[in-house]
C-alpha positions in Angstrom: -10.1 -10.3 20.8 -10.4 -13.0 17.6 -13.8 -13.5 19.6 -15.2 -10.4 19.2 -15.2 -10.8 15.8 -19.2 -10.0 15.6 -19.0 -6.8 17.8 -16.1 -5.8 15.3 -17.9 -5.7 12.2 -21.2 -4.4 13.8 -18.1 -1.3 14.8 -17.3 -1.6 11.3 -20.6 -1.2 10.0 -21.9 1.5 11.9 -19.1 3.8 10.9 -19.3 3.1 6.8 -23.1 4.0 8.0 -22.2 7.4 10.0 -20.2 8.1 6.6 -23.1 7.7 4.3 -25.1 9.1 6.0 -22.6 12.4 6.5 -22.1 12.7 3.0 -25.6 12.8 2.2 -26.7 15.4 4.7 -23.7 17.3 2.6 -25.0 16.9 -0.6 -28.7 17.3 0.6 -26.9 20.8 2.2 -25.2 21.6 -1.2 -28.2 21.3 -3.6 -30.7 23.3 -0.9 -28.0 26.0 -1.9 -27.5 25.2 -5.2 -31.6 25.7 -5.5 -31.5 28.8 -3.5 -28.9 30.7 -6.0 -30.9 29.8 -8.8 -34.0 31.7 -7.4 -31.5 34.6 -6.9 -31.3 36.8 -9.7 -27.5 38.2 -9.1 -26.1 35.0 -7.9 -22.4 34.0 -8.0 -21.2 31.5 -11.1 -18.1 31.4 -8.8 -19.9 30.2 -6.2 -22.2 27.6 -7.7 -19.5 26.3 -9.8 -17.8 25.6 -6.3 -20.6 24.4 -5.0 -21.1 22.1 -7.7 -17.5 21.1 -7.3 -17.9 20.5 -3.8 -21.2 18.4 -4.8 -19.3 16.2 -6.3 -16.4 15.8 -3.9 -19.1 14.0 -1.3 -20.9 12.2 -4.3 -17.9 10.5 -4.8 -17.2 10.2 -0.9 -20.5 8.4 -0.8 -19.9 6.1 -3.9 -16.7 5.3 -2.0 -18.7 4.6 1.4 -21.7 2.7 -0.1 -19.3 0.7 -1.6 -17.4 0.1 1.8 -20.8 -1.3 2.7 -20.9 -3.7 0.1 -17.6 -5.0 0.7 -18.1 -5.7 4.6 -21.2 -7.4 3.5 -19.2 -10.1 2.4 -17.5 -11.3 5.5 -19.0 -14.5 7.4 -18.6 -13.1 11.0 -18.8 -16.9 12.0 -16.3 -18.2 9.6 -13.0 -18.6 10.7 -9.5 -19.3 9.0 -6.1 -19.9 10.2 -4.4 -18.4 7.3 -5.2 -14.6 7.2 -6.9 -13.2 4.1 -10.2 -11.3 3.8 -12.4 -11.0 7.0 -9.4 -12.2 8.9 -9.1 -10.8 13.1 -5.2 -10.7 13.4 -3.6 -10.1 16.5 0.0 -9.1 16.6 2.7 -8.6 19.0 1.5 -4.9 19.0 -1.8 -4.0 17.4 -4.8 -5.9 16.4 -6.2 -5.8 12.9 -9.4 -6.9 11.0 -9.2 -7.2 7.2 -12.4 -5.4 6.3 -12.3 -2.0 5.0 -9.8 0.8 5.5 -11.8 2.9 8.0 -8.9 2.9 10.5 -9.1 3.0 14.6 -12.2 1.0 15.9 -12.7 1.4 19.5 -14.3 -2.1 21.6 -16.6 -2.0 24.4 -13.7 -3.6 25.8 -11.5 -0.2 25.4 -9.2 -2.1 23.1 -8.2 -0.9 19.3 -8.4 -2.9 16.6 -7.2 -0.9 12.9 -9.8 -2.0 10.1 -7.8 -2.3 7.4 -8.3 -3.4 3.5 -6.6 -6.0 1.3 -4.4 -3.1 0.0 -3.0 -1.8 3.2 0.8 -2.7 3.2 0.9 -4.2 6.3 -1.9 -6.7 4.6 0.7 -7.2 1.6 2.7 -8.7 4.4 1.0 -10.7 6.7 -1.7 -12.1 3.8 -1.5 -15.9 4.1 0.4 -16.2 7.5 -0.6 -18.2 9.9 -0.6 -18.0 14.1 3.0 -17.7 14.7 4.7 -16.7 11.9 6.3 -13.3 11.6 6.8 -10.8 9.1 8.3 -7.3 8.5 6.9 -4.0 8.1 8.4 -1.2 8.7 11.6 -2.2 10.0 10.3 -4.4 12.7 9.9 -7.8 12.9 6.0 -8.7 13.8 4.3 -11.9 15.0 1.3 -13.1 14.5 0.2 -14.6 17.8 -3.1 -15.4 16.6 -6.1 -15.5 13.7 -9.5 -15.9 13.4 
């Protein structure tokens, strides 16, 4: 899995992508309507105000995602460390994780799982500079690391 540390950030990428570009056929969406009540004579204020509301719910959403972007940018998908910190492909005794961005699930072409998670996920608070081997605890259990890249 540590090897498919390329494939794994190209996953990565193309979702933060699928999210901007969700949230901007919204907002696109929103103002078309937005313009639209404004040529109306009798339109809603109700309405536009939520539709200005929900405007900026996704502007927001896509400040959040472009930034996402930025952040996975940074990782080296040919560097790698034995101690886990940002970037880092963990594998544990039973799920797989790549410090990244907290997007979640990311299927492999492989069918495997790996949880994209960021450097404030709890479970990051524990594992953050362990190394193959070592174990911590989350949630009750005891986890090993049985390998990084």
């Amino acid at each position: 899995m540590v090897s498919n540390k390329k494939e794994l950030y190209l996953n990565c990428l193309d979702a933060v992508n699928q999210k901007i570009e969700r949230y901007q056929k919204e907002m696109d969406l929103i103002k078309e309507s937005m313009e639209a009540n404004d040529i109306k004579t009798d339109y809603d204020e109700d309405n536009k105000g939520e539709l200005l509301s929900d405007f900026e719910k996704y502007a927001g959403r896509l400040s959040d995602a472009r930034e996402m972007k930025e952040e996975l940018s940074r990782i080296d998908t040919e560097h790698y460390s034995e101690v886990i910190n940002f970037g880092s492909v963990v594998e544990t005794s039973g799920n797989y994780y790549f410090v990244s961005v907290p997007i979640g699930e990311i299927s492999m072409e492989d069918g495997s799982s790996v949880y994209a998670i960021s450097t404030k996920a709890p479970i990051y608070k524990e594992m953050e500079g362990k190394k193959e081997g070592d174990t911590f605890s989350f949630n009750d259990e005891e986890v090993k690391i049985t390998a990084v890249g």
